[in-house]
C-alpha positions in Angstrom: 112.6 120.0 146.3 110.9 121.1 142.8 107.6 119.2 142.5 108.4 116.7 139.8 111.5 115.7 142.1 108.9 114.6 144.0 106.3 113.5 142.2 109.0 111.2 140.8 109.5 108.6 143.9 105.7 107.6 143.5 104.2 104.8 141.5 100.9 106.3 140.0 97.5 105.0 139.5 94.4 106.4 138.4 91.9 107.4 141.3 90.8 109.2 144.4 92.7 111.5 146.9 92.2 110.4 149.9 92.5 114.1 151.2 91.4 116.6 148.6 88.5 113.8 147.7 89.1 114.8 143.7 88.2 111.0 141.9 89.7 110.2 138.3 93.4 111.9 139.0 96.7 110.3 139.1 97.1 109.3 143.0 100.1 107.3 144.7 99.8 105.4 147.5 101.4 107.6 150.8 100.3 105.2 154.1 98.2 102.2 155.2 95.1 102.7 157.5 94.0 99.9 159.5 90.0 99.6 161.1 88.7 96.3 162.5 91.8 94.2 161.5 91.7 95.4 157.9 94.5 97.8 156.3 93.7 99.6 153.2 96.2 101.4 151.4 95.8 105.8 151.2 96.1 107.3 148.0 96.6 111.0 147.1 97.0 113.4 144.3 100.0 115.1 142.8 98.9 118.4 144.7 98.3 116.7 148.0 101.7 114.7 147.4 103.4 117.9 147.2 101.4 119.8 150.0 102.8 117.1 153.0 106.2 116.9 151.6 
C-alpha cells in the first residue's frame, strides 16, 4: 500500500505519538491500553501509522 492509501482509513486529530513522542502532529487513534480499570485510547503519527502497517 502507497502511504496516503493508508493514511486514508484514519480519522485525524491534532496531538502526540504515542511511539515516536513528536506532540502537535496529526495522530489517529491505532489501539486501547487499559491500567487499573481505565482504557485510554493510543494515538500515532502519519510516520508511525505507516511504519506498523
Amino acid at each position: 500500500m502507497k502511504p496516503q492509501q493508508v493514511w486514508d482509513l484514519f480519522q485525524w486529530y491534532r496531538g502526540a505519538c504515542f511511539r515516536c513522542e513528536t506532540v502537535g502532529v496529526p495522530v489517529a487513534i491505532v489501539g486501547d491500553i487499559a491500567a487499573q480499570d481505565t482504557t485510554l485510547p493510543l494515538y500515532a503519527c502519519h510516520l508511525c501509522i505507516f511504519r506498523m502497517q
